[in-house]
SERO-4910 file (N, C-alpha, C, O; in steps of 0.05 Angstrom, whole numbers):
BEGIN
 pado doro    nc1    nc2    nc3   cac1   cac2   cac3    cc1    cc2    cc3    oc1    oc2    oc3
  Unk    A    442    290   -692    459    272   -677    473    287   -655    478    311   -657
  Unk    A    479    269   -630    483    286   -618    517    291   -608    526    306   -590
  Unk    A    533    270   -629    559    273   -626    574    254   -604    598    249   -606
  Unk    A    556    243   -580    559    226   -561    568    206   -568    551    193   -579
  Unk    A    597    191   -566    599    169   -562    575    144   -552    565    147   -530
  Unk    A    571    131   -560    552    103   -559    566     85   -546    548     68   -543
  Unk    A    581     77   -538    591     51   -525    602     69   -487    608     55   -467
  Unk    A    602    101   -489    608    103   -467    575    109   -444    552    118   -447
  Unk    A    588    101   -425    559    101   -408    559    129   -395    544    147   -400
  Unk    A    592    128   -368    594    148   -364    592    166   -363    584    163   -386
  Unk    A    591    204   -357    600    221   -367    633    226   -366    647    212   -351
  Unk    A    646    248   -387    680    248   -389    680    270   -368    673    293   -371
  Unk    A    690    258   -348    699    274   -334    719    299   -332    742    290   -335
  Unk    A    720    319   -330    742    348   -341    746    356   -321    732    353   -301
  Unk    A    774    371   -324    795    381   -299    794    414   -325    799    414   -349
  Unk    A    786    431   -312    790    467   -328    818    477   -314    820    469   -291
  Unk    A    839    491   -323    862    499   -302    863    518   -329    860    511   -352
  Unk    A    870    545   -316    871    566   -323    883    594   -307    872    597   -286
  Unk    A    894    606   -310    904    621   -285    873    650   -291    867    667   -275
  Unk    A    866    647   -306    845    675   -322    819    662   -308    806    642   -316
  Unk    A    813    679   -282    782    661   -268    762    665   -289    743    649   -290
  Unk    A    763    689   -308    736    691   -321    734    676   -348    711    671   -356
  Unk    A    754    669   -362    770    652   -384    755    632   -382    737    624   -397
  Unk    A    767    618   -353    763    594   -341    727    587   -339    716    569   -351
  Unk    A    717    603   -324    690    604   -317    682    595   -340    669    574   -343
  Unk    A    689    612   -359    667    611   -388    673    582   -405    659    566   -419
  Unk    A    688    582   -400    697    541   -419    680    531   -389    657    527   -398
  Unk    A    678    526   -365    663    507   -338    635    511   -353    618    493   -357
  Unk    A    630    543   -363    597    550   -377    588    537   -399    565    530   -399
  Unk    A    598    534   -415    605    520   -451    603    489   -442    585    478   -455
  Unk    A    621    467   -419    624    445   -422    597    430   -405    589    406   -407
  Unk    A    588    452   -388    560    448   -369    539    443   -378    519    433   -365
  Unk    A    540    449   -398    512    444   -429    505    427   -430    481    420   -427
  Unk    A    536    404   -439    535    379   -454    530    357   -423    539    356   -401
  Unk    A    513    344   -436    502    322   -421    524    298   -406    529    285   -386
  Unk    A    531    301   -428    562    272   -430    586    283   -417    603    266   -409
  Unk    A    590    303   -415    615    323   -402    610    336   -371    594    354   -364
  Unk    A    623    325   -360    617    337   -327    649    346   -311    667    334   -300
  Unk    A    642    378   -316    672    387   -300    665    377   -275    642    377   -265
  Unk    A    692    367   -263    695    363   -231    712    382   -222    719    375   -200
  Unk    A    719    395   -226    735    415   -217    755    437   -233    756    436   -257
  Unk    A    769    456   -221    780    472   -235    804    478   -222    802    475   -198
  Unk    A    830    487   -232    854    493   -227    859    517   -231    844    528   -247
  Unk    A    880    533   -218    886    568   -227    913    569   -234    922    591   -241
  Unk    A    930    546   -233    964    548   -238    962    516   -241    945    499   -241
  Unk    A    998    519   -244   1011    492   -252   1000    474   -233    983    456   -235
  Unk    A   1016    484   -210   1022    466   -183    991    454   -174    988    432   -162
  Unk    A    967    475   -181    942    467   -168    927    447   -189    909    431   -184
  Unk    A    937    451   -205    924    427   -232    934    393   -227    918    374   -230
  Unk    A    966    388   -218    977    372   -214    955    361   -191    941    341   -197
  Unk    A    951    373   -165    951    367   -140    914    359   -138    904    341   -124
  Unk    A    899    378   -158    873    367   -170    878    339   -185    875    316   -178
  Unk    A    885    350   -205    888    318   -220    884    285   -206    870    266   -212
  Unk    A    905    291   -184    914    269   -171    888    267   -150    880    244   -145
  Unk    A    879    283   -140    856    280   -124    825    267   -144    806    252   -138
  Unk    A    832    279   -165    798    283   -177    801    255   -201    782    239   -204
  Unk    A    818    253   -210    827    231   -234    816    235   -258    810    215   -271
  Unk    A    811    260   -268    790    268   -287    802    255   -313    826    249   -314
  Unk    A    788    253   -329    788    232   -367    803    251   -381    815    243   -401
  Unk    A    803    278   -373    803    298   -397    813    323   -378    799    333   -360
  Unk    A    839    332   -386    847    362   -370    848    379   -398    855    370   -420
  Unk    A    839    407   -391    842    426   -409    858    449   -397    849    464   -380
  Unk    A    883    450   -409    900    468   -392    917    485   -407    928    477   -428
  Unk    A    923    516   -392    936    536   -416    962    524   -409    967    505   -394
  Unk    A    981    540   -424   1015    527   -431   1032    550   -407   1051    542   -394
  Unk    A   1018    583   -407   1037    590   -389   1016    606   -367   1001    624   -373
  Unk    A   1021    593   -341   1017    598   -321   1028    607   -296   1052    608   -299
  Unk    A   1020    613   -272   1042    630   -249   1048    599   -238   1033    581   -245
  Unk    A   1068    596   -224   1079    586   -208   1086    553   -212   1100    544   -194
  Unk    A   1079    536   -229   1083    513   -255   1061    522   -274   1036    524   -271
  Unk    A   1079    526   -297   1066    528   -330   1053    498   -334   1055    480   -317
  Unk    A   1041    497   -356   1021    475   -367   1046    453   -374   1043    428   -371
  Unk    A   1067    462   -382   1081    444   -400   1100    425   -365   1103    402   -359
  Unk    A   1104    440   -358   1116    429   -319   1091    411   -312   1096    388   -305
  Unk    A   1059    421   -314   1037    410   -300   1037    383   -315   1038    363   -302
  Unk    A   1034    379   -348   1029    364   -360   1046    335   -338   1036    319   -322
  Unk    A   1076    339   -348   1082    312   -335   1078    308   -317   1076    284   -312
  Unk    A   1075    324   -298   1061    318   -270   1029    309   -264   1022    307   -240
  Unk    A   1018    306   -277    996    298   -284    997    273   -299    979    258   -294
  Unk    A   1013    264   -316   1019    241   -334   1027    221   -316   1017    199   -320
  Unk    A   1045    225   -296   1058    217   -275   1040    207   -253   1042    185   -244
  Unk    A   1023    224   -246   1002    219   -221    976    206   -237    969    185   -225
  Unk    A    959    212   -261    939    196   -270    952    188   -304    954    204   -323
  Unk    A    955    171   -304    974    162   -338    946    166   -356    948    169   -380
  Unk    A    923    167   -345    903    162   -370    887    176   -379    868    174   -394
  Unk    A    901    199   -361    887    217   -369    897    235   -397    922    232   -401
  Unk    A    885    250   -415    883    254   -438    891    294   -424    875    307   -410
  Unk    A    919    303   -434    918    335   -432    915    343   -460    924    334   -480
  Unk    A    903    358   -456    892    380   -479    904    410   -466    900    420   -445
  Unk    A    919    417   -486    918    447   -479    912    470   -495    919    471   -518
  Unk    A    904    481   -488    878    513   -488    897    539   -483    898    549   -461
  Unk    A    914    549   -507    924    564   -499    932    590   -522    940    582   -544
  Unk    A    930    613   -520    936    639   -530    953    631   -556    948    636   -580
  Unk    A    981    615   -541   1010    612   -548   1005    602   -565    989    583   -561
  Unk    A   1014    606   -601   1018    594   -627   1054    585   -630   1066    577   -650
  Unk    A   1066    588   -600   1094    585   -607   1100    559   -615   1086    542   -603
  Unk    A   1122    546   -636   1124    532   -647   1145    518   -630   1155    499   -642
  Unk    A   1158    523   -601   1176    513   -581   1150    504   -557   1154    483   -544
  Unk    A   1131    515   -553   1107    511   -520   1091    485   -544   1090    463   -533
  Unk    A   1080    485   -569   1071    468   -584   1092    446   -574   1091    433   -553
  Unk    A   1110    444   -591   1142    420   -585   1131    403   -562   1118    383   -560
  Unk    A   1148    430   -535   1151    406   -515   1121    410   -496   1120    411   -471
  Unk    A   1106    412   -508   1071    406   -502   1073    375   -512   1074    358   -494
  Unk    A   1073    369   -533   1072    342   -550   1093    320   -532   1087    296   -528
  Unk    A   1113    331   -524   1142    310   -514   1135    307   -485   1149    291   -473
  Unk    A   1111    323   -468   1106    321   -442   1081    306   -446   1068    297   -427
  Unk    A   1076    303   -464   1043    279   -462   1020    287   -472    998    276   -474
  Unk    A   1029    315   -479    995    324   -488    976    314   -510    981    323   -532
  Unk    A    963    303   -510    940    292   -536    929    306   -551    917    300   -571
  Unk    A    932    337   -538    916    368   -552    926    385   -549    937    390   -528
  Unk    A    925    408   -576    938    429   -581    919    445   -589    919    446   -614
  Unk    A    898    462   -576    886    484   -590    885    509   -578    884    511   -553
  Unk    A    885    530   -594    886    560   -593    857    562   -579    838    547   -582
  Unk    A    858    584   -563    838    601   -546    818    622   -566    803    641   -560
  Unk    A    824    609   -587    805    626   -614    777    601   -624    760    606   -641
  Unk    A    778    580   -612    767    561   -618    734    562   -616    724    577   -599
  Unk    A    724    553   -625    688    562   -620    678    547   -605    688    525   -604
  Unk    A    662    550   -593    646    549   -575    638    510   -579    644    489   -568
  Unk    A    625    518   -599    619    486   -616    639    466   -618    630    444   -613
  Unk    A    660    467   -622    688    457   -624    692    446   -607    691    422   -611
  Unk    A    699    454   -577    706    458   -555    698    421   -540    715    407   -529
  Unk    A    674    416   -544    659    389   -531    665    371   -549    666    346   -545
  Unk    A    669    386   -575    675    356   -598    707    345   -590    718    324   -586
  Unk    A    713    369   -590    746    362   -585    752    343   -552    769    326   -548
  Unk    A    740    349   -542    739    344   -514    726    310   -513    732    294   -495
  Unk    A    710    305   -532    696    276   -540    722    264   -554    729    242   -544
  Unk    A    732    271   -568    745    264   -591    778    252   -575    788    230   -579
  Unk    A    787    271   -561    811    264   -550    807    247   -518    825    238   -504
  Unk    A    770    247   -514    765    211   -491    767    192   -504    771    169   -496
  Unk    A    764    200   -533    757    168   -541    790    161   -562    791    148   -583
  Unk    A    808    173   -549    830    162   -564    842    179   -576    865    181   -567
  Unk    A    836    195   -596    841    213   -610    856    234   -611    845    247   -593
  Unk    A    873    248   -619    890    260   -623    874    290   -634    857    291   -652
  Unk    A    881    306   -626    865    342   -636    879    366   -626    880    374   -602
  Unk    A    891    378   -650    909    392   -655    896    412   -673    879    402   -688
  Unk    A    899    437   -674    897    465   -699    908    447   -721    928    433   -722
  Unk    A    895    450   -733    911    448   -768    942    468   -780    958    462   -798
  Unk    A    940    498   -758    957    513   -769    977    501   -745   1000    504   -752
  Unk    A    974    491   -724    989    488   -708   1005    454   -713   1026    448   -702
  Unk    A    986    432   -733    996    415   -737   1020    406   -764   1035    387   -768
  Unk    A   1009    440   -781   1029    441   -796   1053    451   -787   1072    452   -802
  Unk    A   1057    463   -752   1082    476   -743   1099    448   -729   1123    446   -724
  Unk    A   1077    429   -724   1087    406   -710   1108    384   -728   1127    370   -720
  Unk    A   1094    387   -760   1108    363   -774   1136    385   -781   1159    376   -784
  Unk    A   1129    416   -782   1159    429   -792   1177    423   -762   1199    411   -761
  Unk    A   1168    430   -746   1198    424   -718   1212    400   -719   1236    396   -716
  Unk    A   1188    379   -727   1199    348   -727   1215    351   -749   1238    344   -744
  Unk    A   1213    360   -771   1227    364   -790   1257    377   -789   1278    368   -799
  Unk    A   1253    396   -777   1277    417   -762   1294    400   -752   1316    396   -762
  Unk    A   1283    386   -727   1297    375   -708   1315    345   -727   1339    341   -724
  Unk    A   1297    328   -744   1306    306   -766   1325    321   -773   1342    316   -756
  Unk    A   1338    345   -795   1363    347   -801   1382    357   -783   1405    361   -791
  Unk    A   1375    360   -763   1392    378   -738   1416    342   -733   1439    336   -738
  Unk    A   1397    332   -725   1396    297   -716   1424    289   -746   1446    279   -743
  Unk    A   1413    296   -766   1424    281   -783   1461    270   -792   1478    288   -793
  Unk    A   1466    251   -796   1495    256   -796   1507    243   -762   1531    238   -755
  Unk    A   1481    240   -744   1487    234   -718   1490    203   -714   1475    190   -728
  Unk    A   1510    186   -696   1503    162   -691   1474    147   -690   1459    162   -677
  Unk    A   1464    132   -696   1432    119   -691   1439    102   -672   1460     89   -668
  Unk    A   1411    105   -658   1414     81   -640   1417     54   -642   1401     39   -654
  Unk    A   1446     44   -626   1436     11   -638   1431     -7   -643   1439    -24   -658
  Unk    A   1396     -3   -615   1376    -27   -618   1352     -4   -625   1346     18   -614
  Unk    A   1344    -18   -647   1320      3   -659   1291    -17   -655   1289    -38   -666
  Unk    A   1272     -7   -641   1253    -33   -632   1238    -22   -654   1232      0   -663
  Unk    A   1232    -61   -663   1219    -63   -698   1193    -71   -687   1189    -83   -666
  Unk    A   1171    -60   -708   1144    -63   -702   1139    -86   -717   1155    -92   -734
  Unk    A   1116   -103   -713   1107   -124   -722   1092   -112   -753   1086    -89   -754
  Unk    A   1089   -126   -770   1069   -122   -795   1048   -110   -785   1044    -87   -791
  Unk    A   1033   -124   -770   1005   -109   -762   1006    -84   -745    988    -67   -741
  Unk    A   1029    -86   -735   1040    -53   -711   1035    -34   -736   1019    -16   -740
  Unk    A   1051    -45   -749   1051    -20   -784   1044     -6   -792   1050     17   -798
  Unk    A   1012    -35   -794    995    -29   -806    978    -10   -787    967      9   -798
  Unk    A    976    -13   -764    963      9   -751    972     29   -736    958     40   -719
  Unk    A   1004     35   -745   1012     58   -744   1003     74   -760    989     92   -751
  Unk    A   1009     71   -795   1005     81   -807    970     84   -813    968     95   -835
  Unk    A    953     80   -806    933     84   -802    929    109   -787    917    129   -795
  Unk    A    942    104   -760    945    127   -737    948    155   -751    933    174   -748
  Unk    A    971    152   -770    979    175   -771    956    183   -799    949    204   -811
  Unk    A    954    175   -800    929    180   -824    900    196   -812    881    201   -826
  Unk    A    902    201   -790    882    204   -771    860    192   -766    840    202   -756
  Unk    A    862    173   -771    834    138   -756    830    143   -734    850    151   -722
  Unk    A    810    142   -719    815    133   -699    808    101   -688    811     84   -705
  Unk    A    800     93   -665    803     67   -658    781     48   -671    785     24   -675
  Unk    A    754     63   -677    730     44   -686    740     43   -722    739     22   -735
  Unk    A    750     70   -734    755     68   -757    774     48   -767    769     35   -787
  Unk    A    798     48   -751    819     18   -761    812      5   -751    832    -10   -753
  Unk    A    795     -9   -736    787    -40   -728    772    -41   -753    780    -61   -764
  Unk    A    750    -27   -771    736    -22   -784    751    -33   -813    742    -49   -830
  Unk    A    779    -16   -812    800    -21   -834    809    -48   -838    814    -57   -860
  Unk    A    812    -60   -815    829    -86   -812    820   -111   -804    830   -133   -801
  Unk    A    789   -100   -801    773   -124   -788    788   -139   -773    800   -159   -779
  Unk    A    785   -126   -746    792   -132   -721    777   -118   -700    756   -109   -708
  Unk    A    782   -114   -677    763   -112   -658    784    -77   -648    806    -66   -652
  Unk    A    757    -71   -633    769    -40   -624    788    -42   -600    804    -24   -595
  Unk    A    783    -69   -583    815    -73   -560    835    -86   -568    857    -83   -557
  Unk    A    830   -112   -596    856    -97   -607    876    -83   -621    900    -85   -625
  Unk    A    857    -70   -624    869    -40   -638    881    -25   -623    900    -12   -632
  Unk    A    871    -22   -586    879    -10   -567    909    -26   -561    930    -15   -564
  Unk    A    906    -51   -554    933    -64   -550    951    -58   -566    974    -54   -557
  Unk    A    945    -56   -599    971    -51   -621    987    -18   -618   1009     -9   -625
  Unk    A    966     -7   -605    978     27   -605    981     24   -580   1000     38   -574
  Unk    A    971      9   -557    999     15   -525   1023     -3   -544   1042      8   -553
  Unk    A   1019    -29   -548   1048    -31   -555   1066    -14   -575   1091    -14   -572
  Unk    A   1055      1   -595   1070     17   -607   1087     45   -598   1108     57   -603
  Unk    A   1064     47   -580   1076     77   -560   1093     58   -545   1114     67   -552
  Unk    A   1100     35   -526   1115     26   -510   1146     24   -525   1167     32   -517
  Unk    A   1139     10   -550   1169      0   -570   1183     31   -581   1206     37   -581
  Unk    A   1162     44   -587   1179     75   -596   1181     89   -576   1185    113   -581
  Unk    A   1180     82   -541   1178     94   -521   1162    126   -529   1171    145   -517
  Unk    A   1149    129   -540   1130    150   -545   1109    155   -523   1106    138   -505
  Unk    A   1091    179   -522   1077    187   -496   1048    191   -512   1030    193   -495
  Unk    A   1042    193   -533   1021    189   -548   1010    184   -574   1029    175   -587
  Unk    A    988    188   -589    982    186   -609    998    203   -631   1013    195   -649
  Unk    A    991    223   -626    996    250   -642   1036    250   -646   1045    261   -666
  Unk    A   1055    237   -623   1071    227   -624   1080    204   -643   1101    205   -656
  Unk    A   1060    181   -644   1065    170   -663   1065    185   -689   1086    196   -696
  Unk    A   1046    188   -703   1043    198   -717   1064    220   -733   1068    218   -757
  Unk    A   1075    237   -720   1088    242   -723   1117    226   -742   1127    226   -764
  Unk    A   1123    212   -713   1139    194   -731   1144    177   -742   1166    169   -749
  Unk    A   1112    165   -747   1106    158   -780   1117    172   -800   1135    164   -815
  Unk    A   1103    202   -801   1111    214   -819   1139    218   -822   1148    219   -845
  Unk    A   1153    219   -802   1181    226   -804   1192    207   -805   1215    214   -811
  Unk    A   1192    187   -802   1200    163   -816   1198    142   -843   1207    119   -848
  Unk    A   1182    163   -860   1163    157   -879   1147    133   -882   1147    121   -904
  Unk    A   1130    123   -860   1125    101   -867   1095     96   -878   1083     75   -880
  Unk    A   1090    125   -882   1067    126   -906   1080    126   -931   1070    121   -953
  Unk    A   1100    133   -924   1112    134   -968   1114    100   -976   1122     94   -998
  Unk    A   1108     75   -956   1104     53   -971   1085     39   -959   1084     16   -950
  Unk    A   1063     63   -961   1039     44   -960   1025     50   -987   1027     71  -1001
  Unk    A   1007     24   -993   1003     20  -1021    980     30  -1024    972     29  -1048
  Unk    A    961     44  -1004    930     55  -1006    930     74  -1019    909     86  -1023
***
């Protein structure tokens, strides 16, 4: 099998930004393979990733966290800002558990280490076009401890006092979300269709003013709203 999405026709278009030209080169070499994946271009800093982005509109940016002159985490919203649909992934050295944080709070859909294989690399890159959320495992266990950190820091604090309530079915495919489904799997769950599955998660990111999946998710968990589901 060849791992390809079936319903997309296209190829996913990719934005590489890297300040390391030979780093860089070798992921443009690795993603050149895949039939379905077509870099359009490449970035060497913050500021040049933003100013590509907006020119090129690519599906999929893969970008390190610290760079010369705007870092990944400055580029991200500037890129969120100029193409909203597009999907950042970042590719970076950094295991810090603060560039992870506000990587996630600037929009990013991806968190993986520069240790990643070769093989990996296009799945992940498939995986976060088609919705999906893809994160290290060692780095997603640093994600639910900060949220955690940050929950008792919070605690004892005023709440806000319009809290936007999700519908039953929002819920239900939140907590799905965070379960890691993605969009064909909970239509699959709920017998419903895969756009609207897409409509229930923009409206859920809109009501929790959230910036993505891996966001929700999150605060699913930190909200426990897997501890009352009955599956």
């Amino acid at each position: 099998m060849s791992g390809i999405p079936p319903t997309r026709l296209d190829p996913i278009k990719v934005l590489v930004v890297d300040d390391h030209a030979f780093f860089r080169r070798g992921l443009v070499s690795v993603l050149a393979e895949e039939p379905d994946i077509d870099v359009v271009g490449e970035a060497g800093d913050g500021e040049e990733a933003v100013s590509r982005a907006s020119a090129l509109r690519p599906d999929v940016v893969l970008m390190d966290v610290r760079m010369p002159k705007a870092g990944g985490i400055a580029a991200c919203t500037g890129i969120r800002d100029a193409v909203p649909d597009a999907k950042i992934v970042m590719l970076t050295m950094s295991d810090e558990e603060e560039d992870l944080f506000e990587a996630i709070k600037a929009g990013a859909t991806g968190y993986l280490l520069k240790e990643i294989s070769v093989v990996e690399l296009p799945a992940a890159v498939r995986a976060v076009s088609g919705g999906q959320s893809f994160i290290n495992p060692s780095m997603a266990t640093k994600l639910i401890g900060e949220f955690a950190t940050l929950a008792r820091k919070e605690k004892g604090r005023p709440q806000p006092v319009a809290v936007p309530r999700l519908t039953g079915r929002e819920t239900e495919v939140l907590r799905l979300v965070a379960r890691g489904l993605n969009n064909r799997d909970i239509a699959d769950r709920l017998y419903i269709s895969d756009n609207t599955v897409k409509n229930h998660v923009r409206n859920i990111l809109e009501k929790l003013q959230l910036h993505s999946r891996t966001e929700a998710a999150v605060y699913a968990i930190r909200e426990k709203f897997l501890d009352t589901d009955g599956d």
